[in-house]
N, CA and C atoms as a LAMMPS dump frame, in Angstrom:
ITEM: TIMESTEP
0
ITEM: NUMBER OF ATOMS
255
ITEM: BOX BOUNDS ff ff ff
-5.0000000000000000e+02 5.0000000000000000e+02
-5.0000000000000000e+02 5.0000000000000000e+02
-5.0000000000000000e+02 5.0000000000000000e+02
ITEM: ATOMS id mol type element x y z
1 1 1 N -135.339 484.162 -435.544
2 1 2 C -134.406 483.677 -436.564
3 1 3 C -133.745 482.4 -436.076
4 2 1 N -133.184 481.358 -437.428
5 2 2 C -132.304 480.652 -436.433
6 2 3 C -131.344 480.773 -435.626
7 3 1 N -130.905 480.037 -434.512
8 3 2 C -130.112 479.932 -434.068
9 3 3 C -129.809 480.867 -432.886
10 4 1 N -131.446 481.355 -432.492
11 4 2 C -131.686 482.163 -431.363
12 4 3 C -131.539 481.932 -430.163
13 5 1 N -131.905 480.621 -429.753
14 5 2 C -132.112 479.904 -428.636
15 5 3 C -130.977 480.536 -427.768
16 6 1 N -131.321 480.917 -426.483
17 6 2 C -129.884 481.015 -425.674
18 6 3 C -128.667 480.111 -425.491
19 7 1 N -129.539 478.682 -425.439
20 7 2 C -128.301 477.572 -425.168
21 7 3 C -127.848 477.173 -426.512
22 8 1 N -128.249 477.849 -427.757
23 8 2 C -127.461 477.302 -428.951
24 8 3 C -126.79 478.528 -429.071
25 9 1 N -126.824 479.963 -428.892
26 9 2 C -125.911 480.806 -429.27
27 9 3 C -125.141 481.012 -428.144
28 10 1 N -124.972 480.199 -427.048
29 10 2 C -123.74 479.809 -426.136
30 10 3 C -122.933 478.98 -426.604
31 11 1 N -123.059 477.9 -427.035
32 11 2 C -122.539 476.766 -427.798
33 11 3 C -121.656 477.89 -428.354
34 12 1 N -122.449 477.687 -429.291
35 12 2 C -121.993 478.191 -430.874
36 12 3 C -120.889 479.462 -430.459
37 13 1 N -121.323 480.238 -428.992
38 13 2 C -120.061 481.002 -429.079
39 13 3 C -118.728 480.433 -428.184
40 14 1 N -119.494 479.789 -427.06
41 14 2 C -118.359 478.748 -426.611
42 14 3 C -117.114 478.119 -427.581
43 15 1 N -117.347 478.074 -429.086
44 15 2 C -116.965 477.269 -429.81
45 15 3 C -116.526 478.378 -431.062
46 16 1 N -116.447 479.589 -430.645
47 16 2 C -116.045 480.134 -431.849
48 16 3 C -116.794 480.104 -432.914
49 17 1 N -117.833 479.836 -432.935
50 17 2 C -118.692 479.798 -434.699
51 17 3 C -119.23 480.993 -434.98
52 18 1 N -118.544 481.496 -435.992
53 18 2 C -119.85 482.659 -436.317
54 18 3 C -120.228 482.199 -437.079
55 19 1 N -122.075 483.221 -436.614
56 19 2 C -123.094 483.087 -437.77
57 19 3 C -123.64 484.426 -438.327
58 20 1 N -123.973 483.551 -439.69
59 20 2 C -124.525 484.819 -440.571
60 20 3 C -125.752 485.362 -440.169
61 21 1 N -126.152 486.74 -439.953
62 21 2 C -127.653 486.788 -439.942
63 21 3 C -128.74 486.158 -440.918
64 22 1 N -129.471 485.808 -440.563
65 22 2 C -130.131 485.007 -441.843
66 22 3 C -131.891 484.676 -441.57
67 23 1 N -132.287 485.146 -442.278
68 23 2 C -133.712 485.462 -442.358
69 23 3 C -134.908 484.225 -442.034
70 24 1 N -135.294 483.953 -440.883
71 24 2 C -136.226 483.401 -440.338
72 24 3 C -136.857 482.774 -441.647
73 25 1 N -137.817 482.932 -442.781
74 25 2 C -138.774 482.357 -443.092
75 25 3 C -138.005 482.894 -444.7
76 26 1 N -136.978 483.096 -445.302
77 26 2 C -136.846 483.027 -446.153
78 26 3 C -136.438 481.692 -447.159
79 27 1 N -137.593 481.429 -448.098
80 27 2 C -137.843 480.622 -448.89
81 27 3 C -136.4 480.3 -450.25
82 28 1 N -135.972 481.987 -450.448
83 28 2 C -134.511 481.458 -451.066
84 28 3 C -133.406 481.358 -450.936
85 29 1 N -133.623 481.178 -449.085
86 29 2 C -132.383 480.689 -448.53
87 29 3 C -132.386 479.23 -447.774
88 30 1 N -134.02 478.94 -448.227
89 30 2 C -134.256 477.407 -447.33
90 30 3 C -133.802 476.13 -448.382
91 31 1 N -132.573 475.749 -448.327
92 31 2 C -132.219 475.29 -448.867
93 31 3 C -133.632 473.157 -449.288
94 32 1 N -133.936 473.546 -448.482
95 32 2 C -134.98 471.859 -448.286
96 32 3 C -135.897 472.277 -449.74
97 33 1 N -136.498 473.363 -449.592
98 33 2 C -137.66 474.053 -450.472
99 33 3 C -137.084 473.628 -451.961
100 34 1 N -135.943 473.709 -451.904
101 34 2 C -135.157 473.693 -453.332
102 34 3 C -135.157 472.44 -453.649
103 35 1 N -134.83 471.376 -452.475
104 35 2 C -134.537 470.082 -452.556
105 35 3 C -136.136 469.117 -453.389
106 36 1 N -137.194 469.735 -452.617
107 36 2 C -138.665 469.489 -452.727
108 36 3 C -138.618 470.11 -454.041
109 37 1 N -138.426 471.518 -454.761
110 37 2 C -139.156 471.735 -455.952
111 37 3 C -138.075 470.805 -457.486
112 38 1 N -137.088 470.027 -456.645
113 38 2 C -136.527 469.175 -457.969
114 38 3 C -137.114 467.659 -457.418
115 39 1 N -137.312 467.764 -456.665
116 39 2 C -138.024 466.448 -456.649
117 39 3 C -139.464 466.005 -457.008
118 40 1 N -140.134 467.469 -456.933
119 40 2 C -141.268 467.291 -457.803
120 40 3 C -141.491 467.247 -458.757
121 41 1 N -140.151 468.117 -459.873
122 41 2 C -140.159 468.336 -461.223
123 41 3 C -139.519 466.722 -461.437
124 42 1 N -138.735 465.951 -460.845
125 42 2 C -138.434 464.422 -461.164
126 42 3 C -139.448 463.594 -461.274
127 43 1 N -140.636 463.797 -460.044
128 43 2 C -141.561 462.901 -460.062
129 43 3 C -142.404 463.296 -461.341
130 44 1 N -142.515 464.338 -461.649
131 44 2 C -143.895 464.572 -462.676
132 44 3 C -143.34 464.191 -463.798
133 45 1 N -141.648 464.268 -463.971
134 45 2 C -141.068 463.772 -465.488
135 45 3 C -141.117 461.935 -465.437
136 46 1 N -141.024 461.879 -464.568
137 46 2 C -141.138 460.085 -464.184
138 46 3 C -142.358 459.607 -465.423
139 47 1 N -143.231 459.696 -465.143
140 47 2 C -144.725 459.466 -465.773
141 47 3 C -144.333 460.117 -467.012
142 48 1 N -144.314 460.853 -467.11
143 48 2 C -143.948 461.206 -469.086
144 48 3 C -142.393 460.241 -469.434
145 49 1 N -141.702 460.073 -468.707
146 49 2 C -140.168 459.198 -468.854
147 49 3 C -140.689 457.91 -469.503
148 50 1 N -141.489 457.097 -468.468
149 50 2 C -142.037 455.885 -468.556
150 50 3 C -142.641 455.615 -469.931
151 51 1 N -143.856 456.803 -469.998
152 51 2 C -144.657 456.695 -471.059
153 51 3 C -143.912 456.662 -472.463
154 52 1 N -142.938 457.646 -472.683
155 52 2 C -142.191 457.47 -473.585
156 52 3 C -141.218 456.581 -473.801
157 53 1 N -140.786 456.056 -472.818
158 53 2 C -139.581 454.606 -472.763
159 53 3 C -140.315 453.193 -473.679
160 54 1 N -141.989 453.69 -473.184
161 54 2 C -142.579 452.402 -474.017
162 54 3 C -143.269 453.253 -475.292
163 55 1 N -143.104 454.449 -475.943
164 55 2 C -143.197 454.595 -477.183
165 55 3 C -141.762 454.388 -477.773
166 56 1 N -141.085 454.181 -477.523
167 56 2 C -139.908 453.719 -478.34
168 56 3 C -139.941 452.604 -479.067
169 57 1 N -140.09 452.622 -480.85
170 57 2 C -141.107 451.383 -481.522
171 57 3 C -138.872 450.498 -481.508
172 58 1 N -139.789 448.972 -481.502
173 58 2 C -138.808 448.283 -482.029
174 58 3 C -137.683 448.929 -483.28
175 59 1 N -138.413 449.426 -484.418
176 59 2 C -137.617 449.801 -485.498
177 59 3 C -136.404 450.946 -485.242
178 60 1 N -136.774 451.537 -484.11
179 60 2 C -136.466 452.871 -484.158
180 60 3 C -134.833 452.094 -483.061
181 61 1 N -135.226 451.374 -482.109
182 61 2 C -133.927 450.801 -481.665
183 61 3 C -133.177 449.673 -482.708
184 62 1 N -133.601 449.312 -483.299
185 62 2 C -133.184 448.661 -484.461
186 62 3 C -131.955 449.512 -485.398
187 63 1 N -132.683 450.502 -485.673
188 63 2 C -131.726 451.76 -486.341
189 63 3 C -130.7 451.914 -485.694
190 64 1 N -130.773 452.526 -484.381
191 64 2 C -129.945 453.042 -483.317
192 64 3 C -128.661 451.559 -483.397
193 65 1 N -129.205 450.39 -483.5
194 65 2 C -128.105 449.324 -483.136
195 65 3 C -127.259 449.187 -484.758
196 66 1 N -127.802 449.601 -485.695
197 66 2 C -127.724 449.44 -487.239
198 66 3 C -126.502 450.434 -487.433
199 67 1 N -127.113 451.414 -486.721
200 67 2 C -125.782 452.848 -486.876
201 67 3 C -124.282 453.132 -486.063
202 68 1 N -124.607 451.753 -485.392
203 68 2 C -123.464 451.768 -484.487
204 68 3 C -121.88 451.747 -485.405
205 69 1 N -122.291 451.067 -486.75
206 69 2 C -120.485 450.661 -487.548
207 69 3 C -120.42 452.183 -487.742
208 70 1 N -121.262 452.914 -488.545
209 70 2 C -121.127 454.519 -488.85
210 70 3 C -120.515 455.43 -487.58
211 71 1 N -121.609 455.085 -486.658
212 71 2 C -120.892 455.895 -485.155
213 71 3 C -119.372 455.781 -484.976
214 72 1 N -119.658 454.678 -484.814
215 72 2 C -117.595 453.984 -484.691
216 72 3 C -116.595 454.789 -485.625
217 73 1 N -116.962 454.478 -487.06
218 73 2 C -116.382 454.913 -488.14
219 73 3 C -116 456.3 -488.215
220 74 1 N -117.013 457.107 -488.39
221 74 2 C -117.165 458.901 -487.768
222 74 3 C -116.614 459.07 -486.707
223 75 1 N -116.389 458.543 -485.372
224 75 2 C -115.577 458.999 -484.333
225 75 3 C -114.381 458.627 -484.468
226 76 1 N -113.787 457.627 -484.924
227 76 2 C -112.568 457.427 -485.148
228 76 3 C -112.122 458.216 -486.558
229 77 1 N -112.612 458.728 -487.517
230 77 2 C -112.125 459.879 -488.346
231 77 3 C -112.357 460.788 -487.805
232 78 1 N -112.968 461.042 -487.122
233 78 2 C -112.853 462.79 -486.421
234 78 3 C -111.734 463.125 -485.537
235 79 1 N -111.518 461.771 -484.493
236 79 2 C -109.794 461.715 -483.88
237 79 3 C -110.043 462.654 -482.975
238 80 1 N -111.275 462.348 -482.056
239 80 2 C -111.99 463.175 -481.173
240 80 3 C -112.815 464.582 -481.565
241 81 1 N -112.654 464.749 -482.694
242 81 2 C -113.443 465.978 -482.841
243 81 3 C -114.761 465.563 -482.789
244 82 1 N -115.768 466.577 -483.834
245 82 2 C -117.338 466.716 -483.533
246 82 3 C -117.57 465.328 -484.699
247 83 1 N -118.3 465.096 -484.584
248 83 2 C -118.982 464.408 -485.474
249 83 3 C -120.688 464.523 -485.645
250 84 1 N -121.371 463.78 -487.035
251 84 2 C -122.371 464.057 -486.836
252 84 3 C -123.55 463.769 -485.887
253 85 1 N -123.385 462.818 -485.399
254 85 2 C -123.729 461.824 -484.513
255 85 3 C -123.617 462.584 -483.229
């Protein structure tokens, strides 16, 4: 397990630290494993991100800039509430 070593569980008691028992090869306590399976789900959304950043037709941001007086308008009558938008 970690933190077996003789000269690290001298330290570590030299120094007052307790440690938790904690399971050698467990995967849902390895915190890195976790780090790796969102970084893979980032990379694979990357390539669909991209692809869709350039299906976004001119017209459709056109709209989006068109609807901005309405946006404005609707949030300032709602006076922070929901709006449709």
């Amino acid at each position: 397990t970690s933190h077996t070593a003789r000269s690290v569980r001298d330290v570590l008691q030299d120094r007052n630290v307790s440690v938790l028992p904690w399971p050698a090869k467990s995967p849902d306590l390895n915190l890195i494993e976790h780090v790796w399976d969102l970084l893979d789900w980032r990379v694979r959304a990357r390539g669909a991100l991209v692809e869709e950043w350039d299906n976004i037709s001119q017209q459709e941001l056109e709209n989006l800039v068109q609807s901005m007086r309405r946006r404005c308008t609707a949030e300032h009558n709602a006076a922070g509430g929901h709006t449709r938008y």
